[in-house]
Chimera marker file (.cmm) of the C-alpha trace (Angstrom):
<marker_set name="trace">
<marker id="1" x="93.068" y="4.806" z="-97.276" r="1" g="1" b="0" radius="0.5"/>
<marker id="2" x="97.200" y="4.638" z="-97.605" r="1" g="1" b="0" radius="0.5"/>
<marker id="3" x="99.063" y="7.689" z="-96.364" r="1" g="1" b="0" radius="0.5"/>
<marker id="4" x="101.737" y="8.568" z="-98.039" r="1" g="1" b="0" radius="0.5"/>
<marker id="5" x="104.812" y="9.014" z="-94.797" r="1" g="1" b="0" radius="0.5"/>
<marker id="6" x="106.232" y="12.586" z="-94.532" r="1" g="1" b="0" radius="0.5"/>
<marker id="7" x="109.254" y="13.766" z="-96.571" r="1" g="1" b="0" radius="0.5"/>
<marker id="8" x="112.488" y="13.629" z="-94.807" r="1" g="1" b="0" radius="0.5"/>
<marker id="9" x="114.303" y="16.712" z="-94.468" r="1" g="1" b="0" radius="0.5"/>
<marker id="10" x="118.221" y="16.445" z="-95.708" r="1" g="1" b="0" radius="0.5"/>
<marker id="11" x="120.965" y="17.773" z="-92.756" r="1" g="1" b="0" radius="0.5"/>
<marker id="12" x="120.998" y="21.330" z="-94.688" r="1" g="1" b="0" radius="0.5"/>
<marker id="13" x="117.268" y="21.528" z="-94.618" r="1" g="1" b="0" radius="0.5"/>
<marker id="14" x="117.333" y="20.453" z="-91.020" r="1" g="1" b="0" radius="0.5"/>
<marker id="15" x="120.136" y="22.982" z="-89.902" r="1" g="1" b="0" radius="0.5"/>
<marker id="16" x="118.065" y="25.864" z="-91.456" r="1" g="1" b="0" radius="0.5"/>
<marker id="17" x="115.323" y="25.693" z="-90.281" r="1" g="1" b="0" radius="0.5"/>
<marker id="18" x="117.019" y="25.436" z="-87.177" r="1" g="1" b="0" radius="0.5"/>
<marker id="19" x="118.531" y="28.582" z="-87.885" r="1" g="1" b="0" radius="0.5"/>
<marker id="20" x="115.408" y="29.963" z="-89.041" r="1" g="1" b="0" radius="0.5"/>
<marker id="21" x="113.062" y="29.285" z="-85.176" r="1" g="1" b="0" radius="0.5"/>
<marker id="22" x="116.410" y="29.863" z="-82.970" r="1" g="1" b="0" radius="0.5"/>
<marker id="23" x="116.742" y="33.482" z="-85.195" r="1" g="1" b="0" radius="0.5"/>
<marker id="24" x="113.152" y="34.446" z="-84.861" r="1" g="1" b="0" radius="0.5"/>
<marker id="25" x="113.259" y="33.562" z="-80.903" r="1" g="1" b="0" radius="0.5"/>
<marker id="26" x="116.245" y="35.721" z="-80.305" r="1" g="1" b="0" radius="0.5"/>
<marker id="27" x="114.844" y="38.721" z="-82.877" r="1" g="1" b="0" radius="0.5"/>
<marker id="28" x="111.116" y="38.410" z="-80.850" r="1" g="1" b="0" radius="0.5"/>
<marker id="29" x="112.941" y="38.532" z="-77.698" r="1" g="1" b="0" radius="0.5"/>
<marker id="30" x="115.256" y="41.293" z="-78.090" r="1" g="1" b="0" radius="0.5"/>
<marker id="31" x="112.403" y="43.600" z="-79.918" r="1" g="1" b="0" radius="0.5"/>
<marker id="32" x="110.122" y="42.940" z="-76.927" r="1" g="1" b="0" radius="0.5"/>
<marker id="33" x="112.905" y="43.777" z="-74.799" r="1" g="1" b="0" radius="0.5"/>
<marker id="34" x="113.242" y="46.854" z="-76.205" r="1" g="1" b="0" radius="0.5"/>
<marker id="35" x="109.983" y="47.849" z="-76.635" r="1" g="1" b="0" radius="0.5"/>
<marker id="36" x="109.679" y="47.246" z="-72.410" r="1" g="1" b="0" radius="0.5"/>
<marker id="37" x="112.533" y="49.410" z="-72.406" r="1" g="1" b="0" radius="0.5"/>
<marker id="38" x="111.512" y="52.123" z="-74.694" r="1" g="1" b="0" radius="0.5"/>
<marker id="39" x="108.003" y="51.992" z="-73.026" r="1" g="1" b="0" radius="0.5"/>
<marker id="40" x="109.048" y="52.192" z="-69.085" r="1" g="1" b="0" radius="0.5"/>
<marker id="41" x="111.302" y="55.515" z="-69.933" r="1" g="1" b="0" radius="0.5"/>
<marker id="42" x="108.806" y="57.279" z="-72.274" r="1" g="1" b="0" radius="0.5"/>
<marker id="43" x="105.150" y="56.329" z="-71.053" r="1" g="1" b="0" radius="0.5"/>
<marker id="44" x="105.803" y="55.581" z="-67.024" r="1" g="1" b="0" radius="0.5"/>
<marker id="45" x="106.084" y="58.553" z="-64.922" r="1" g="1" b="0" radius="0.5"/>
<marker id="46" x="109.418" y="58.698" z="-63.332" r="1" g="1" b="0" radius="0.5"/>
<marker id="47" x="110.680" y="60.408" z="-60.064" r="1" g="1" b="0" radius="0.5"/>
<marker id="48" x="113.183" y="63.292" z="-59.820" r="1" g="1" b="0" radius="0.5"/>
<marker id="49" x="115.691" y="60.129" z="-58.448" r="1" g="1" b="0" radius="0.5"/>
<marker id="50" x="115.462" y="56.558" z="-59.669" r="1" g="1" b="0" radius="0.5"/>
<marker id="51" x="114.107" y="54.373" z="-57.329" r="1" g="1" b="0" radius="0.5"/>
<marker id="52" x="116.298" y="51.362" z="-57.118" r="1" g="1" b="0" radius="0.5"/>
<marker id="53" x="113.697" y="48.434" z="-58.253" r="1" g="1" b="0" radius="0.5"/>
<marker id="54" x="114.569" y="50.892" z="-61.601" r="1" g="1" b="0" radius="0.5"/>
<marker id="55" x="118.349" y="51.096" z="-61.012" r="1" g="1" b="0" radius="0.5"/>
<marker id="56" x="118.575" y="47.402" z="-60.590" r="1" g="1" b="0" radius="0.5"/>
<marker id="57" x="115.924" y="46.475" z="-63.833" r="1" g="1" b="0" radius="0.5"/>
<marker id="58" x="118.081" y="48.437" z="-66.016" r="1" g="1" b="0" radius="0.5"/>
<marker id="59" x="121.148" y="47.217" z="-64.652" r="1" g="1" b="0" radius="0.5"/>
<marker id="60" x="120.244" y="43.742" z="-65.562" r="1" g="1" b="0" radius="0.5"/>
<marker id="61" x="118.403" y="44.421" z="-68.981" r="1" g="1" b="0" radius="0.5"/>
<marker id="62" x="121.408" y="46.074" z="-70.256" r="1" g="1" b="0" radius="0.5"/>
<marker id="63" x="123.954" y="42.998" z="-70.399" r="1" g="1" b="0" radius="0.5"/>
<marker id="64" x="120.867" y="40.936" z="-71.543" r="1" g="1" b="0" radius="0.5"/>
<marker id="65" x="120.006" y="43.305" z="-74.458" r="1" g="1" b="0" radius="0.5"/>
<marker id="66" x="123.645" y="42.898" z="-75.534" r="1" g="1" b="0" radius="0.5"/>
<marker id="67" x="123.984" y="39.118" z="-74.691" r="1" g="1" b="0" radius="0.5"/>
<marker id="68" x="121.118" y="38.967" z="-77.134" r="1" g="1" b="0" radius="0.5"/>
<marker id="69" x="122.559" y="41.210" z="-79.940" r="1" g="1" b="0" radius="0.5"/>
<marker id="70" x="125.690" y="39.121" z="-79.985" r="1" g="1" b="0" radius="0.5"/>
<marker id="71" x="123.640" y="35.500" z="-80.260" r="1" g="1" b="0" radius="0.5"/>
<marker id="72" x="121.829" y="36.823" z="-82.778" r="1" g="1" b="0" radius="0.5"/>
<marker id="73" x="124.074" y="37.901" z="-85.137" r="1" g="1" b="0" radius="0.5"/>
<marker id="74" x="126.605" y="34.685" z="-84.398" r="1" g="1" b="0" radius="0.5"/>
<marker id="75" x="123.316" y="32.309" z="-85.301" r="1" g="1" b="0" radius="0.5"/>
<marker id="76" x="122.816" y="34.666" z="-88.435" r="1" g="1" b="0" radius="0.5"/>
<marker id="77" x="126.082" y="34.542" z="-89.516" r="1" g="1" b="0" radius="0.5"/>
<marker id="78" x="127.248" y="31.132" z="-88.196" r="1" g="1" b="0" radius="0.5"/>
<marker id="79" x="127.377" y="29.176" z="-91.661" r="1" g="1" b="0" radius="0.5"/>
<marker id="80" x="128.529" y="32.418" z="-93.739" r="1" g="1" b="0" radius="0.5"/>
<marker id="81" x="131.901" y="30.911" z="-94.250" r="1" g="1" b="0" radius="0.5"/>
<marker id="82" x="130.394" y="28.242" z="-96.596" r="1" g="1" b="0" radius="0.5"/>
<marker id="83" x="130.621" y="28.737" z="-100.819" r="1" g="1" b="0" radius="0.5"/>
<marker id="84" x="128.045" y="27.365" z="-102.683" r="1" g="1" b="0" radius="0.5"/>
<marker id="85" x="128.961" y="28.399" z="-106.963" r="1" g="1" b="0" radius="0.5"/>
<marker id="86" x="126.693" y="26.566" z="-108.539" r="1" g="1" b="0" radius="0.5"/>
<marker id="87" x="123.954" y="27.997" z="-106.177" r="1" g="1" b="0" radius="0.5"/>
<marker id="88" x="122.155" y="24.278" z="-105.857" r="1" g="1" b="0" radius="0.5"/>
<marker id="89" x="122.054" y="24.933" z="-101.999" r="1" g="1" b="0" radius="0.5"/>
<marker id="90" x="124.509" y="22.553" z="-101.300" r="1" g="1" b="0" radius="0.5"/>
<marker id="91" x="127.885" y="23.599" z="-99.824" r="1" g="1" b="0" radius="0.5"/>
<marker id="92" x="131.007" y="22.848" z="-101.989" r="1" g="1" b="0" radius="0.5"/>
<marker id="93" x="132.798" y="21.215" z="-99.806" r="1" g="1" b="0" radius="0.5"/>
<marker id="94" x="130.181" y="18.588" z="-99.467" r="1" g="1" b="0" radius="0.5"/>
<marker id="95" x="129.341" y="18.470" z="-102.958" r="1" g="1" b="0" radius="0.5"/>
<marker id="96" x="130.901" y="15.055" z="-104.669" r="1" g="1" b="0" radius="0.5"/>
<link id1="1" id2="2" r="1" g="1" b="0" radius="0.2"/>
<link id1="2" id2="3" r="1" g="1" b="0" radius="0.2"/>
<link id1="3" id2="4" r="1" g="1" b="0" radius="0.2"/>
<link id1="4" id2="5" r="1" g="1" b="0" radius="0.2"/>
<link id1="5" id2="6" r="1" g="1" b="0" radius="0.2"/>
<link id1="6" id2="7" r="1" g="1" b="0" radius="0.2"/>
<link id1="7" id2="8" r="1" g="1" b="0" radius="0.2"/>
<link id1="8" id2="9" r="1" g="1" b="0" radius="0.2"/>
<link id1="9" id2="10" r="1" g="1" b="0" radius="0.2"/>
<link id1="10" id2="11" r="1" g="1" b="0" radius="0.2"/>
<link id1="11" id2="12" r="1" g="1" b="0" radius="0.2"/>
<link id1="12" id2="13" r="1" g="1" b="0" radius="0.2"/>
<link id1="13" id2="14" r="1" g="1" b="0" radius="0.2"/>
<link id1="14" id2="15" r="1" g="1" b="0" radius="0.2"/>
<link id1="15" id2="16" r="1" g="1" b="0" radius="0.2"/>
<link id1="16" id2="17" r="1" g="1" b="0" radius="0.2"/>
<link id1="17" id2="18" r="1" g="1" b="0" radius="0.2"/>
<link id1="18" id2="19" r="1" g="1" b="0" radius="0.2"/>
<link id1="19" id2="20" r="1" g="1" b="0" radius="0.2"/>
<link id1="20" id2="21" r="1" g="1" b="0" radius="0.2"/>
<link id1="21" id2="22" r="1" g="1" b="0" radius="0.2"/>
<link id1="22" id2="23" r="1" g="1" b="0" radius="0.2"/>
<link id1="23" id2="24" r="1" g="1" b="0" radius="0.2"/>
<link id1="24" id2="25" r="1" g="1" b="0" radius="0.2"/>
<link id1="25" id2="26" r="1" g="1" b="0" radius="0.2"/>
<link id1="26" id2="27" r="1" g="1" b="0" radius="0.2"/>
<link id1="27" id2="28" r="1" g="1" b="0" radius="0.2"/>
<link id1="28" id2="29" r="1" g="1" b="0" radius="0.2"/>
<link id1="29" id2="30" r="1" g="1" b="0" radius="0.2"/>
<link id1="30" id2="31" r="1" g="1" b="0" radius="0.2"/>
<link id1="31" id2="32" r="1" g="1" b="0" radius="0.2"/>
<link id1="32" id2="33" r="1" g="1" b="0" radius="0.2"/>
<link id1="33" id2="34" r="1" g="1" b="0" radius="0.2"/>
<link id1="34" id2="35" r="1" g="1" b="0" radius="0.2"/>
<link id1="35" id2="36" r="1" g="1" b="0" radius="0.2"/>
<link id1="36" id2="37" r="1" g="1" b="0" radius="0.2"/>
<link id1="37" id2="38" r="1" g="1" b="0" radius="0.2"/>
<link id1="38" id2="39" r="1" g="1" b="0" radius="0.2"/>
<link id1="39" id2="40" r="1" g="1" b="0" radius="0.2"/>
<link id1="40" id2="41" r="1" g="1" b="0" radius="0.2"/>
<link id1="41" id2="42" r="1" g="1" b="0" radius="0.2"/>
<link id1="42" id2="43" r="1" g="1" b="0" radius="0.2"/>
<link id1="43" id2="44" r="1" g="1" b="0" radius="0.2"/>
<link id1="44" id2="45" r="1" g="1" b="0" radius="0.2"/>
<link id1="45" id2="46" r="1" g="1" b="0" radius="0.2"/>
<link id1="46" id2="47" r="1" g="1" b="0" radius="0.2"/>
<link id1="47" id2="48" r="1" g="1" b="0" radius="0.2"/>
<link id1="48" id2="49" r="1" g="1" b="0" radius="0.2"/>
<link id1="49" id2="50" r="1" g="1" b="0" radius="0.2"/>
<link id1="50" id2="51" r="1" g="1" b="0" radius="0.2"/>
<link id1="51" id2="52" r="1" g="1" b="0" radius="0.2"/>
<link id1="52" id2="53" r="1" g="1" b="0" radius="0.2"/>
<link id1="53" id2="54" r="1" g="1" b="0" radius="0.2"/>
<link id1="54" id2="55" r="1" g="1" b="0" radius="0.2"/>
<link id1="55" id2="56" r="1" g="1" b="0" radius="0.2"/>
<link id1="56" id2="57" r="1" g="1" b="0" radius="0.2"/>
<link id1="57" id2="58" r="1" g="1" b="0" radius="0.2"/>
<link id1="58" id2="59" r="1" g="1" b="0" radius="0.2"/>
<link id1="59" id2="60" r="1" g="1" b="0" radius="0.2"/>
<link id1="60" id2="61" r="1" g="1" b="0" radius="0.2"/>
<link id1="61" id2="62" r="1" g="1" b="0" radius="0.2"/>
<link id1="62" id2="63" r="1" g="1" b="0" radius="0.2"/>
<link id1="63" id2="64" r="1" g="1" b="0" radius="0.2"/>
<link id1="64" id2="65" r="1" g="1" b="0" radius="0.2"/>
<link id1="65" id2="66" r="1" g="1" b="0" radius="0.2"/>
<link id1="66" id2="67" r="1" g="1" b="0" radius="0.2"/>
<link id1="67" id2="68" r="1" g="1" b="0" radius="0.2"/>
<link id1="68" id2="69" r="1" g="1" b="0" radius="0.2"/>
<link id1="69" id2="70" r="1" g="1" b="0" radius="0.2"/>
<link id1="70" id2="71" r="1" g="1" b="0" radius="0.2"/>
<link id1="71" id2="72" r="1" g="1" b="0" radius="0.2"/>
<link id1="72" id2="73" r="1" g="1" b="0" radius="0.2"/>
<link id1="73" id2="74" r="1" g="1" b="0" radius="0.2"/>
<link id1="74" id2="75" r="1" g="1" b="0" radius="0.2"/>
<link id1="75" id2="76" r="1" g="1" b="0" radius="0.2"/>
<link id1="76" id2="77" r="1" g="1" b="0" radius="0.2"/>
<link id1="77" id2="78" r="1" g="1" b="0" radius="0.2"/>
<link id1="78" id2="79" r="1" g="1" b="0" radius="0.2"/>
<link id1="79" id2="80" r="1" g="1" b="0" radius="0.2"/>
<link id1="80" id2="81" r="1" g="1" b="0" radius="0.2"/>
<link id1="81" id2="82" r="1" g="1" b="0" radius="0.2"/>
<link id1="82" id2="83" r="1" g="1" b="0" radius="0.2"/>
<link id1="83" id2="84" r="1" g="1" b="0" radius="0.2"/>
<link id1="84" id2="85" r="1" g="1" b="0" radius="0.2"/>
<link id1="85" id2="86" r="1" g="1" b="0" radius="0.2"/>
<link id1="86" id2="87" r="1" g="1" b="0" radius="0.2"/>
<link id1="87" id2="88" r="1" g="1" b="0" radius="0.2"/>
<link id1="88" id2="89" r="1" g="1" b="0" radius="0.2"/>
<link id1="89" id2="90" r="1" g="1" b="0" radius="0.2"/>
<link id1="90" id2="91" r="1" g="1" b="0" radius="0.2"/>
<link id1="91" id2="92" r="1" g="1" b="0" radius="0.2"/>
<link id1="92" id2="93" r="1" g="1" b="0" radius="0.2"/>
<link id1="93" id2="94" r="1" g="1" b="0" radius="0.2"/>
<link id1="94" id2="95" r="1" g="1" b="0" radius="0.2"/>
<link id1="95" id2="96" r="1" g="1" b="0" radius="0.2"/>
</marker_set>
């Protein structure tokens, strides 16, 4: 029984997919993030002062959140700049 060796993916396919995990890593994390969020201030019972295990949670989820946000949308929009007419999938600037 001959197998048949796997496809090789071209540099475009590659740097999609790439795209593709690194996106859904940074979208999972920031919606669990903010589902923590969301949950601790709606479902956990909170004094009339924040304690400051809170103070100090919230100060460091907030630049995180944001940090997030921003990597996000640079890895979704990273390779916007690039035309493609003909719509083969192939950049045209790389196309001979």
């Amino acid at each position: 029984m001959r197998l048949k060796p796997p496809r090789r993916y071209t540099e475009q396919e590659l740097n999609a997919r790439l795209r593709f995990y690194i996106g859904l890593t940074l979208a999972g994390t920031l919606a669990v993030s903010v589902v923590v969020v969301l949950y601790a201030l709606l479902f956990v019972s909170q004094p009339q002062e924040q304690s400051p295990n809170d103070a100090e949670f919230f100060r460091i989820l907030g630049p995180t959140i944001s940090f997030l946000t921003g990597t996000l949308s640079g890895v979704m929009i990273g390779a916007a700049g690039r035309r493609d007419k003909d719509g083969d999938g192939i950049p045209d600037d790389e196309e001979k």
